[in-house]
KOLBATOR-683212 format. One line per 5 residues: their letters; for each residue y, x, z of C-alpha. Coordinates in steps of 0.05 Angstrom, whole numbers, plus 5000, padded with zeros to 4 digits. Layout:
# KOLBATOR-683212
a = Y,X,Z ~ ... .
# end
This chain:
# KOLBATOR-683212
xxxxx = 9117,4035,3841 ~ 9085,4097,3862 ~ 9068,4122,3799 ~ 9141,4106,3766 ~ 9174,4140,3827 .
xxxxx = 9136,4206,3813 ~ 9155,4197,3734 ~ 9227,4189,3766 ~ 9231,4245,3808 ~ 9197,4292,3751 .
xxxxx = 9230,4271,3690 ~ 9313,4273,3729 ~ 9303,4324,3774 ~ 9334,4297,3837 ~ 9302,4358,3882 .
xxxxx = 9346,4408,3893 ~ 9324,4484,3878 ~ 9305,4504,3959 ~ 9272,4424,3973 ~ 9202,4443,3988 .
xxxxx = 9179,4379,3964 ~ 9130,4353,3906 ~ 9136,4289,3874 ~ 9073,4278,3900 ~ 9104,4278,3970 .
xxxxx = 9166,4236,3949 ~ 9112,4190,3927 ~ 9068,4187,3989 ~ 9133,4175,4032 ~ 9151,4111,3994 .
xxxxx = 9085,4080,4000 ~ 9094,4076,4072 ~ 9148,4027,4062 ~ 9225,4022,4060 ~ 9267,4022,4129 .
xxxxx = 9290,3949,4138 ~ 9377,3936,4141 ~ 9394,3899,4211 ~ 9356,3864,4254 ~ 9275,3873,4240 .
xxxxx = 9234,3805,4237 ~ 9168,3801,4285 ~ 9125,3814,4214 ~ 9175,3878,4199 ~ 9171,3899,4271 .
xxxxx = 9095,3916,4259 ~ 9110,3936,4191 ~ 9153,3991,4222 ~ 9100,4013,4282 ~ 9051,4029,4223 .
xxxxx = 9107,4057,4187 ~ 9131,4100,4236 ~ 9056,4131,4252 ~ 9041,4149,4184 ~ 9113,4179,4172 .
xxxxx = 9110,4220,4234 ~ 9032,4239,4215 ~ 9061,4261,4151 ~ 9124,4299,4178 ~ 9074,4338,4227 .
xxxxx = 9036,4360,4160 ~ 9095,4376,4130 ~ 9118,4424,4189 ~ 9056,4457,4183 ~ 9045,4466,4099 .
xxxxx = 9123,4495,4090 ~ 9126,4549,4156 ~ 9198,4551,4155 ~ 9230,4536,4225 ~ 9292,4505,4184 .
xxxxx = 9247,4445,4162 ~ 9249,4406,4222 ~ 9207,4340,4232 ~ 9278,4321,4227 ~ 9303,4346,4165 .
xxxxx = 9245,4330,4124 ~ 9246,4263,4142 ~ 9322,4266,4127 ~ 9309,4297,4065 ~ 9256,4253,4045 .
xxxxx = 9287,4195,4052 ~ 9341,4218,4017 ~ 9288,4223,3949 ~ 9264,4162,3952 ~ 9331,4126,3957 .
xxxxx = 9357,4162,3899 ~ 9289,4153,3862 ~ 9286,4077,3871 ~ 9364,4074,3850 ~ 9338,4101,3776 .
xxxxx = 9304,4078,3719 ~ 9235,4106,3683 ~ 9258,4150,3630 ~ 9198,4161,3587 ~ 9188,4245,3586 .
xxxxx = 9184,4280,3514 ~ 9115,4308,3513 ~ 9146,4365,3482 ~ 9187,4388,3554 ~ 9115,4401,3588 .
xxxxx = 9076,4462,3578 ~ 9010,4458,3530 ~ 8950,4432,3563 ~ 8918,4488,3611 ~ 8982,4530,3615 .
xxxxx = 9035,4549,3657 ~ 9102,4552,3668 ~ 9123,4608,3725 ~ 9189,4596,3748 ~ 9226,4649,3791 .
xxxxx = 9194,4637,3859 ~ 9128,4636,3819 ~ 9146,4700,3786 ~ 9158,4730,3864 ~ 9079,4721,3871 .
xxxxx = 9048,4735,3808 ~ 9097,4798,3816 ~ 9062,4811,3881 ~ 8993,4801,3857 ~ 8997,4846,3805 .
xxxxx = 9038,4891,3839 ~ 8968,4903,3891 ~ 8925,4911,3823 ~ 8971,4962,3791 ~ 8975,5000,3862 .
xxxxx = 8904,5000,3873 ~ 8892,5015,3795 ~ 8935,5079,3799 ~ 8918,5090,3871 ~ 8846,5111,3832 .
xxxxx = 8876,5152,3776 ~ 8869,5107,3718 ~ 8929,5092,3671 ~ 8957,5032,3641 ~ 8953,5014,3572 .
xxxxx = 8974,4948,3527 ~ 8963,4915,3460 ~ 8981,4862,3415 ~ 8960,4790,3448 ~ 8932,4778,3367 .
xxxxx = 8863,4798,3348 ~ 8821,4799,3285 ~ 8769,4747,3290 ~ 8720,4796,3275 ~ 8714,4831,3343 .
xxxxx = 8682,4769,3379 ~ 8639,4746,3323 ~ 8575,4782,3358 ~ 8523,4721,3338 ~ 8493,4720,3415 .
xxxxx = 8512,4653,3425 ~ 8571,4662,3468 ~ 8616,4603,3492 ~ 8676,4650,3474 ~ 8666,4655,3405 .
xxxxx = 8673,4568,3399 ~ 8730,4578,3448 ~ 8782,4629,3417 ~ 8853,4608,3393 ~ 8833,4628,3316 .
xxxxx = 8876,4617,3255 ~ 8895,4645,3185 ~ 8960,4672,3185 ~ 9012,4679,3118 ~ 8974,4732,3091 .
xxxxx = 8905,4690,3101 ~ 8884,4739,3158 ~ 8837,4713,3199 ~ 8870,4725,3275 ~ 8866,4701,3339 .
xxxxx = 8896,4698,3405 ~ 8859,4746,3446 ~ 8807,4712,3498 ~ 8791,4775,3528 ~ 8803,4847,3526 .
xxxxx = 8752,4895,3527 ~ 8736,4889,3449 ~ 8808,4911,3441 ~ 8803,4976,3487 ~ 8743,4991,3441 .
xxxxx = 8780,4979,3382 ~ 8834,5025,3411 ~ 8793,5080,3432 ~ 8754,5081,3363 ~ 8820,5092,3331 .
xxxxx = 8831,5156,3371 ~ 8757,5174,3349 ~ 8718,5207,3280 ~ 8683,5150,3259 ~ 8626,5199,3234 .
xxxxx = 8610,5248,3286 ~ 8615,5192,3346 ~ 8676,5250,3366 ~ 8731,5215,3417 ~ 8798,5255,3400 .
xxxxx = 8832,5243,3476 ~ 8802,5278,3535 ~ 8745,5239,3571 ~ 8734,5205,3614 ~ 8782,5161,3602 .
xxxxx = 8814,5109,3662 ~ 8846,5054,3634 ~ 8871,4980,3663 ~ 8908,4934,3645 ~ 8931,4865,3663 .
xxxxx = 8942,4819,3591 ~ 8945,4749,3579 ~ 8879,4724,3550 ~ 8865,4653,3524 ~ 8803,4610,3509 .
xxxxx = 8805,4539,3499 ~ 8762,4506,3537 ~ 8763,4448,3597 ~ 8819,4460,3655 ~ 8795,4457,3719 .
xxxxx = 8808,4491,3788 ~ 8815,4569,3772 ~ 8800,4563,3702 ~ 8858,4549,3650 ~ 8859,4561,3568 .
xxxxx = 8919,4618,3584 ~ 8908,4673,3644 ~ 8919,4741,3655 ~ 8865,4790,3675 ~ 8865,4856,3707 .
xxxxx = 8819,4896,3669 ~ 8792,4966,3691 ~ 8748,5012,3651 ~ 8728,5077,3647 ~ 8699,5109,3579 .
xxxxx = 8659,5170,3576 ~ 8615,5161,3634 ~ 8544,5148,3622 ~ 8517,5149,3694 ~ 8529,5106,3765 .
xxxxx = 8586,5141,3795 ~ 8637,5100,3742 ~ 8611,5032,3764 ~ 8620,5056,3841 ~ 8693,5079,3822 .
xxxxx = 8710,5011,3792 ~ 8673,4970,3843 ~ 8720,5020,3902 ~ 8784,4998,3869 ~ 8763,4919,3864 .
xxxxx = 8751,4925,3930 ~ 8814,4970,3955 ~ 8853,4911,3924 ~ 8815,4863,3960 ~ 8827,4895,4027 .
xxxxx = 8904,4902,4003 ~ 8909,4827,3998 ~ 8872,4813,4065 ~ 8807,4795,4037 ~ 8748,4823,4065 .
xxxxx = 8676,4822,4051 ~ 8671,4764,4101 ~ 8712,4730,4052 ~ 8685,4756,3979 ~ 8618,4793,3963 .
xxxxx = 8598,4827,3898 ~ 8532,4803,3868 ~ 8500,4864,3835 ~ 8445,4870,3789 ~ 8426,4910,3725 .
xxxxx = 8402,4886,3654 ~ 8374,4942,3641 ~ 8319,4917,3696 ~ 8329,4849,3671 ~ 8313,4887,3607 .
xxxxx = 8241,4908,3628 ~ 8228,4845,3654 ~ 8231,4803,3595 ~ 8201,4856,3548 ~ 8132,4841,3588 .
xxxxx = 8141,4772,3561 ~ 8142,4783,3486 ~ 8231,4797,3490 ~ 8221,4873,3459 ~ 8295,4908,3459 .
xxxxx = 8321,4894,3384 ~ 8278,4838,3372 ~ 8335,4791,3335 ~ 8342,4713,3333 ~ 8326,4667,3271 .
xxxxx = 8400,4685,3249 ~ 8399,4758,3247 ~ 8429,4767,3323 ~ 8407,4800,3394 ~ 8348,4774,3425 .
xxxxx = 8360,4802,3484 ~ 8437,4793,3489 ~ 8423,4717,3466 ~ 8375,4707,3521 ~ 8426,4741,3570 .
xxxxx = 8482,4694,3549 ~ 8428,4630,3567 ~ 8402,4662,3634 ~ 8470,4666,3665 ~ 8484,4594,3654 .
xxxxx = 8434,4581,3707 ~ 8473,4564,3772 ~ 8523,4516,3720 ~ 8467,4485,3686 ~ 8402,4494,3731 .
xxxxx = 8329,4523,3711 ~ 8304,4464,3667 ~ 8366,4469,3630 ~ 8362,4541,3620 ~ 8284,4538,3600 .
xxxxx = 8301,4489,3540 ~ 8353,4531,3509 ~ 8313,4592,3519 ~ 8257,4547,3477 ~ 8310,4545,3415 .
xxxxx = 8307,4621,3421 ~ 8230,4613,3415 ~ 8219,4635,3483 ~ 8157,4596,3500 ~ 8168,4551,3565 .
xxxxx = 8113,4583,3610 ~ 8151,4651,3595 ~ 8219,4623,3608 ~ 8200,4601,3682 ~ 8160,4675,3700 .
xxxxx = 8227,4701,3680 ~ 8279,4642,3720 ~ 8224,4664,3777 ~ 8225,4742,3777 ~ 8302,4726,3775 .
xxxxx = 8287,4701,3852 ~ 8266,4768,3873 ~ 8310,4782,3946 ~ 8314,4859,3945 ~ 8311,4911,3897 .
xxxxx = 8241,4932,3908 ~ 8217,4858,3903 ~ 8248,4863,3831 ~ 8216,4932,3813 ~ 8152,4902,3822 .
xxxxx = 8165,4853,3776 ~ 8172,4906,3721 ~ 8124,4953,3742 ~ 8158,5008,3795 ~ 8217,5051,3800 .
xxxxx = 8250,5063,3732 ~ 8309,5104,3720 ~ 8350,5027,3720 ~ 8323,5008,3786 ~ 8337,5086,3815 .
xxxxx = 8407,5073,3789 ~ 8416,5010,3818 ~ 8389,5032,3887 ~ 8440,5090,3878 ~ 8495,5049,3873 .
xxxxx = 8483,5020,3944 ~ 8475,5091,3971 ~ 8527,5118,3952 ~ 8580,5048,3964 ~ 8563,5065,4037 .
xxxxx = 8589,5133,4033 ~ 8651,5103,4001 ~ 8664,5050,4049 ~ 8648,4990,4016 ~ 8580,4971,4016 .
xxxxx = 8594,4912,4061 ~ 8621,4884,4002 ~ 8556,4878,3964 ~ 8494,4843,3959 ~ 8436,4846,3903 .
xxxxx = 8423,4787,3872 ~ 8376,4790,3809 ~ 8396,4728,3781 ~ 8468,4756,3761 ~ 8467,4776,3686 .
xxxxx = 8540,4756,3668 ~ 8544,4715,3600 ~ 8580,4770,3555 ~ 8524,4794,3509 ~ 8551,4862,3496 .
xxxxx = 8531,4894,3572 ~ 8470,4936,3572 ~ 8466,4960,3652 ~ 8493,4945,3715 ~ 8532,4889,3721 .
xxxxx = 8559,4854,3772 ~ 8606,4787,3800 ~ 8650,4772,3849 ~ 8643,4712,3890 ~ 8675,4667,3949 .
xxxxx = 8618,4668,4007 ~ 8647,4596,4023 ~ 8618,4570,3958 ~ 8681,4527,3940 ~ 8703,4568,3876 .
xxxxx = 8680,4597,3809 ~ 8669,4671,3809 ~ 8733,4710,3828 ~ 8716,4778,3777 ~ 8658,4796,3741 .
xxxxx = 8642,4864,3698 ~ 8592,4921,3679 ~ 8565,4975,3639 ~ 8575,4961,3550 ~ 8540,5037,3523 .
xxxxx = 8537,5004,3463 ~ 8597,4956,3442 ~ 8632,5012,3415 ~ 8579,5035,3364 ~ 8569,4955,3344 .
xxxxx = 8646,4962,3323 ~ 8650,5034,3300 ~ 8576,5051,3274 ~ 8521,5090,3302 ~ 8555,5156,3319 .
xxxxx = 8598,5128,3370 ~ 8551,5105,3426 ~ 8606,5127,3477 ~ 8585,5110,3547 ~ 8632,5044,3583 .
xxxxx = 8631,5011,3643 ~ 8689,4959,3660 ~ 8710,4895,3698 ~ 8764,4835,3684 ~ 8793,4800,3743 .
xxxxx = 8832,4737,3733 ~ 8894,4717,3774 ~ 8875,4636,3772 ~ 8813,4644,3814 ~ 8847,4702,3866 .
xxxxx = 8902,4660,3876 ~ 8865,4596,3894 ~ 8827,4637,3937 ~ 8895,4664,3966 ~ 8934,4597,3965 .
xxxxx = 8868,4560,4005 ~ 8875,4625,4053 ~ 8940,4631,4074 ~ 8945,4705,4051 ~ 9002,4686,3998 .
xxxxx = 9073,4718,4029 ~ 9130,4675,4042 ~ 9182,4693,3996 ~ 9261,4677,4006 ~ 9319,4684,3960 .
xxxxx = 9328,4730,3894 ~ 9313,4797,3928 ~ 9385,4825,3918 ~ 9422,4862,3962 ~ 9489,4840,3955 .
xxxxx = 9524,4779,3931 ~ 9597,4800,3903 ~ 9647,4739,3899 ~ 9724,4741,3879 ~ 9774,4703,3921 .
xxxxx = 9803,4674,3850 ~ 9790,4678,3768 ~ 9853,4733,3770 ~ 9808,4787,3820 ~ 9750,4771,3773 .
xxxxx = 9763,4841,3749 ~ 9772,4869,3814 ~ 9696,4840,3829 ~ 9663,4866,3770 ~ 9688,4939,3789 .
xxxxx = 9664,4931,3865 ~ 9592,4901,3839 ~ 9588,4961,3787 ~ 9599,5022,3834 ~ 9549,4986,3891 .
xxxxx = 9503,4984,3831 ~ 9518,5066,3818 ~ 9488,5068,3887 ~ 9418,5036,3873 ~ 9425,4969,3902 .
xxxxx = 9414,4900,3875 ~ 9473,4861,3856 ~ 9494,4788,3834 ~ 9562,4778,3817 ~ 9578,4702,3815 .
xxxxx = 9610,4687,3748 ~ 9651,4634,3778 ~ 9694,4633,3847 ~ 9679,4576,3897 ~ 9734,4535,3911 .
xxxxx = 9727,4534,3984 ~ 9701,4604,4008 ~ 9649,4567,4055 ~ 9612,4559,3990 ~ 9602,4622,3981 .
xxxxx = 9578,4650,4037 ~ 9531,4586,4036 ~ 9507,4610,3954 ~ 9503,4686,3986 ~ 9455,4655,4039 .
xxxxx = 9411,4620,3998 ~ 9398,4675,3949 ~ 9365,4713,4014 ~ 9429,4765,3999 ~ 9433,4820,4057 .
xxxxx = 9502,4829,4046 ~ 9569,4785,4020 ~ 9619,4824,3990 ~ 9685,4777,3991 ~ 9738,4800,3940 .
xxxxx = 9809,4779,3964 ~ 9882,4800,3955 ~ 9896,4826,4025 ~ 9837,4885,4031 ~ 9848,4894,3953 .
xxxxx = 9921,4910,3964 ~ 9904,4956,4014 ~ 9847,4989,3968 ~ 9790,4964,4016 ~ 9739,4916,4002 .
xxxxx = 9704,4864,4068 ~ 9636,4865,4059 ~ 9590,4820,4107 ~ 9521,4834,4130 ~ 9489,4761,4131 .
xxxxx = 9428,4786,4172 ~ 9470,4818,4236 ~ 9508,4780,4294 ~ 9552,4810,4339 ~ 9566,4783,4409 .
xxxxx = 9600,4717,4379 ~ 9546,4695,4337 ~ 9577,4715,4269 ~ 9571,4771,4217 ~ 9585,4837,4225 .
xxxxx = 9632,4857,4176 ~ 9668,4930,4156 ~ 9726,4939,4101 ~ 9695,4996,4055 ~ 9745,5026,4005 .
xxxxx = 9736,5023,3945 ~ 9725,5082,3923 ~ 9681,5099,3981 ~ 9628,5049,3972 ~ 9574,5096,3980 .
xxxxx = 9591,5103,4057 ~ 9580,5020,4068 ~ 9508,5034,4105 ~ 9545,5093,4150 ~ 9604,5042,4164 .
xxxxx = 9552,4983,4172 ~ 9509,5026,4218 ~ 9573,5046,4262 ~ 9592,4967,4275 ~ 9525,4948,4294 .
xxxxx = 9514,5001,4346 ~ 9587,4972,4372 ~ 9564,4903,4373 ~ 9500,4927,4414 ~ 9548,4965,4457 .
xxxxx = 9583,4898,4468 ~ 9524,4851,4472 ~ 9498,4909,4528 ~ 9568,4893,4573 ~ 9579,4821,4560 .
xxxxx = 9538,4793,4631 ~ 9525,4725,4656 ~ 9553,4697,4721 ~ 9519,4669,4767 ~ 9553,4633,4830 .
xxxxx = 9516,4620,4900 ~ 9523,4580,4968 ~ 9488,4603,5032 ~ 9486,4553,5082 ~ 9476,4604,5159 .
xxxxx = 9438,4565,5205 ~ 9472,4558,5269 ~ 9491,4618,5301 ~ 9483,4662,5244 ~ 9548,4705,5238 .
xxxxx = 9572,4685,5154 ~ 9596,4762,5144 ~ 9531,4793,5166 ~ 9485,4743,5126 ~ 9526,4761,5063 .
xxxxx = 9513,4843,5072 ~ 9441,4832,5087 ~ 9437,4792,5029 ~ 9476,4848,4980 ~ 9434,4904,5014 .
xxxxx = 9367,4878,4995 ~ 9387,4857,4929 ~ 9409,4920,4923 ~ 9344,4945,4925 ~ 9321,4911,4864 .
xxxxx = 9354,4949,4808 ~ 9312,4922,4755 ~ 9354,4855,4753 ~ 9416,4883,4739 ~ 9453,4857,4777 .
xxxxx = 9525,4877,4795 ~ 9557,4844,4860 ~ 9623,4816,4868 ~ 9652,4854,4924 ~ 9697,4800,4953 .
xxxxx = 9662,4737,4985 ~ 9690,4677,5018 ~ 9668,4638,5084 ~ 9687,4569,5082 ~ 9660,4514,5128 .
xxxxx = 9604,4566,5154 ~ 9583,4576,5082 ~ 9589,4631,5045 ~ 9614,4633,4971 ~ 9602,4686,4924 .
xxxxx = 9575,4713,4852 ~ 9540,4773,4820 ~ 9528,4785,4752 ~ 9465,4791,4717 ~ 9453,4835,4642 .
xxxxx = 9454,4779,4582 ~ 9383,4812,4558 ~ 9348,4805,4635 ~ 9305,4733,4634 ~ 9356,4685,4662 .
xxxxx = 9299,4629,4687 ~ 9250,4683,4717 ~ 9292,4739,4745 ~ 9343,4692,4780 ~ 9292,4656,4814 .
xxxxx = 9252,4705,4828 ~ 9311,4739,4860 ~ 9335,4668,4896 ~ 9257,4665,4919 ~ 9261,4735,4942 .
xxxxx = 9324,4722,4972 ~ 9294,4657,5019 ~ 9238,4698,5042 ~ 9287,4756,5070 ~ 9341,4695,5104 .
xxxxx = 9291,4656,5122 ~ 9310,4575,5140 ~ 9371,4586,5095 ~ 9394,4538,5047 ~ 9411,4567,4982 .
xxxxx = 9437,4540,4919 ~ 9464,4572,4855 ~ 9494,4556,4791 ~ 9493,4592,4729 ~ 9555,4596,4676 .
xx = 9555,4647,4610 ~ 9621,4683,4605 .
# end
């Protein structure tokens, strides 16, 4: 059965480390049916015409989803078949539920590691690209710092437990409470003093985690790139942060026809409910943020629509009629649509405004668009804010942040209203975004540079002394801990790992105090490896000696020419000889074949008989025709014929 066959190829493990394959694949393959052994019935004849379409459909895919040239419609059939055979030859072993990773996480195996590697290789290069500095805490947190009574979905979400001691912890489900927590450490808790110089730029990229349903770009464990700067109080922060989101946009190829920013403030949003009866400090039935809670509801419009939103606004005692103005006003296209709705420019809707001015002097304002429904559902942001989003509509938002002037005196008291604007940007959603794009690299092999292997377990030492002083020289190493039997093997391992360079360790260049080293990535004329013999205590010089043999091999590929024989049939009365020196002169005249004549010909049965040769890098198929077209026109009525042989 389908389903057991995937179970099968999970649970034993019959791919082998490069098999592009899924179970998933392995699975589709088998339902098209097994090959039938000797002669095919009428009914199996038909069987195998449907067959062979949906295989060959399939293969076509295949070609096309893994990019490498070396998985031929060919091979993966090959390769395919191969799975299913060994699949249906085993039995359903029932998997310990233990052996798969918790619900919503991830496991990243090497090749998985390559990319998330990448990914936040472009965040940290953007992040210092912009001056800020990287920072880290402990993935625990005390409950305490999410408990903000605004109704947020994170606070029903964390990973809390009591510990030994009876502390009440919890895996972290986001970071910016912990930078505040940080940076109130390095402050006087009664003068609102901060004791490091400001502003502070700080990012980070930590693993947060929030229980809640798995779906596509959302899982309970992720890691976020977070950016914030402290100490700040006006726009030019949030254009700083919103210049590096989108530098590392553009560094993964995603432009702004790809991704906009939706950009909004609630400090308008702010106005705008106080002229319905939602005063700033005004507090819910339980002591909390009016404003914050109502925030936290708002945002949950595009998941949970307008009615929705209107009812739960009712539980905050928002009366209904008030709830829609609001949802309404929230429709308002352009900025100055919006300051109408709270009564002209203010210094929020100046700032906002701002922000778009001055984005175009940076270069990114085709990134952004106003949109005065975006509130993000974190009750602790008090201006701009703003979310990333995929313009084809197919995914969640990709990063979301803004302005928090006053998390830090919530935490710390009210001396330390220190200005802070910030953003988090998950990897799931990017990489969906990436993956459904194509703008993922290709990665092959282990990204080392050399692959050391000893010709037996008695030059083991021998090995470890050659991998050590290449490894004095910068460059990546694996030694293999155990000799191939058959040094085909190795070479084959060296390959695989995407190696540059094999370093063989045998008797005869030992005893002579030289080491052969292979570069896997150059041919020379014969279609193999270059290789030099580097002594050993000269390692250092391997690129000089490397460099040397593959300007020889060009040197050789550059004389090695092809041969190409040809027949001239004279018409009657034309004299053989002269034909044959008419023939040479005007090719002569073409230099930019290449071509160097045989000086001797021979005339045999009125035909002449000779070759020229032709450079190895000149365009066989055009050049050589062109030249025997060429030659017709000039010996006009001749019959000429030519063969071609590589020498």
């Amino acid at each position: 059965k389908t389903e057991d066959l995937k179970e099968i190829v999970i649970n034993q493990s019959i791919m082998s480390e490069e098999s592009p394959f899924t179970p998933e694949h392995v699975a589709e393959w088998a339902s098209f049916g097994p090959k039938p052994k000797g002669k095919p019935t009428p009914e199996q004849q038909a069987m195998l015409k449907d067959r062979k379409v949906k295989c060959t459909a399939m293969q076509k895919r295949l070609v096309e989803e893994i990019g490498d040239k070396q998985w031929t419609e060919k091979k993966i059939a090959k390769e395919l078949d191969r799975l299913v055979e060994e699949a249906a030859n085993m039995k359903v072993v029932e998997r310990p539920a233990y052996l798969n990773a918790p619900q919503g996480t991830r496991d990243f195996y090497p090749p998985e590691m390559q990319i998330r590697n990448w990914l936040f290789g472009a965040m940290r290069e953007s992040a210092v690209a912009f001056g800020f500095s990287e920072y880290d805490a402990p993935v625990l947190e005390h409950v305490e710092l999410y408990q903000r009574k605004a109704g947020e979905e994170i606070v029903s979400q964390m990973y809390a437990f009591h510990d030994q001691e009876n502390t009440h912890v919890t895996l972290r489900p986001e970071m910016t409470p912990t930078l505040a927590r940080m940076v109130l450490n390095k402050t006087n808790l009664q003068t609102g003093e901060v004791r490091l110089t400001l502003p502070l730029k700080w990012f980070s990229i930590p693993q947060c985690w929030r229980f809640e349903t798995t779906q596509r770009g959302r899982k309970r464990e992720h890691y976020q790139w977070n950016m914030d700067i402290v100490g700040v109080d006006h726009v030019n922060a949030e254009l700083e942060l919103l210049a590096a989101a989108c530098d590392f946009f553009r560094r993964v190829g995603v432009g702004s026809d790809i991704v906009g920013i939706k950009v909004n403030s609630r400090a308008v949003l702010e106005a705008l409910l106080a002229k319905y009866g939602i005063d700033k400090g005004a507090k819910t039935e339980d002591g909390g943020d009016l404003f914050a809670a109502s925030c936290v509801e708002i945002d949950k419009l595009d998941k949970i629509g307008g009615d929705e939103v209107v009812k739960n606004l009712g539980r905050l005692k928002i009366p209904e009629e008030s709830a829609r103005e609001i949802l309404k006003a929230l429709e308002a296209p352009t900025i100055d649509a919006l300051a109408e709705q709270v009564g002209g420019d203010s210094d929020a809707i100046k700032e906002l405004k701002g922000l778009f001015e001055l984005s175009k002097s940076y270069g990114f304002d085709d990134y952004l668009i106003f949109d005065a429904s975006v509130v993000r559902g974190l009750a602790y942001y008090t201006g701009i804010v703003w979310e990333a989003f995929d313009r084809r509509g197919e995914l969640r938002a990709i990063m979301g942040g803004g302005r928090y002037d006053r998390l830090l005196e919530l935490y710390g008291g009210e001396k330390c209203t220190i200005s802070c604007v910030g953003f988090g940007f998950g990897d799931c959603v990017i990489m969906e975004l990436l993956q459904d794009l194509k703008k993922v690299p290709q990665f092959t092999g282990t990204g080392v540079d050399y692959v050391v292997c000893s010709f037996s377990a008695d030059l083991y030492g021998n090995a470890c002394a050659v991998a050590a002083g290449l490894r004095k020289c910068g460059w990546k190493v694996d030694l293999m801990p155990t000799p191939k039997k058959k040094v085909a093997n190795s070479f084959k391992h060296a390959d695989q790992t995407g190696a540059r360079r094999m370093v063989f360790v045998a008797p005869d260049e030992i005893n002579k105090g030289l080491v052969r080293i292979k570069d896997l990535r150059t041919k020379n004329v014969a279609g193999e490896a270059v290789q030099v013999d580097v002594p050993l205590d000269k390692l250092e010089t391997v690129d000089e000696l490397f460099d040397a043999a593959i300007k020889e091999a060009e040197e050789q590929m550059n004389e090695e020419r092809r041969i190409v024989s040809i027949m001239v049939r004279p018409v009657e009365g034309v004299d053989p000889q002269g034909l044959y020196e008419k023939i040479k002169e005007t090719i002569k005249s073409q230099p930019e074949y290449k071509l160097k004549w045989d000086e001797t010909c021979k005339v045999e049965d009125e035909k002449i008989y000779t070759t020229f040769t032709i450079a190895l890098e000149a365009d066989f198929d055009e050049e050589v025709m062109e030249y025997i077209e060429y030659m017709e026109d000039e010996v006009a009525d001749q019959q000429v014929t030519y063969q071609a042989a590589m020498e």
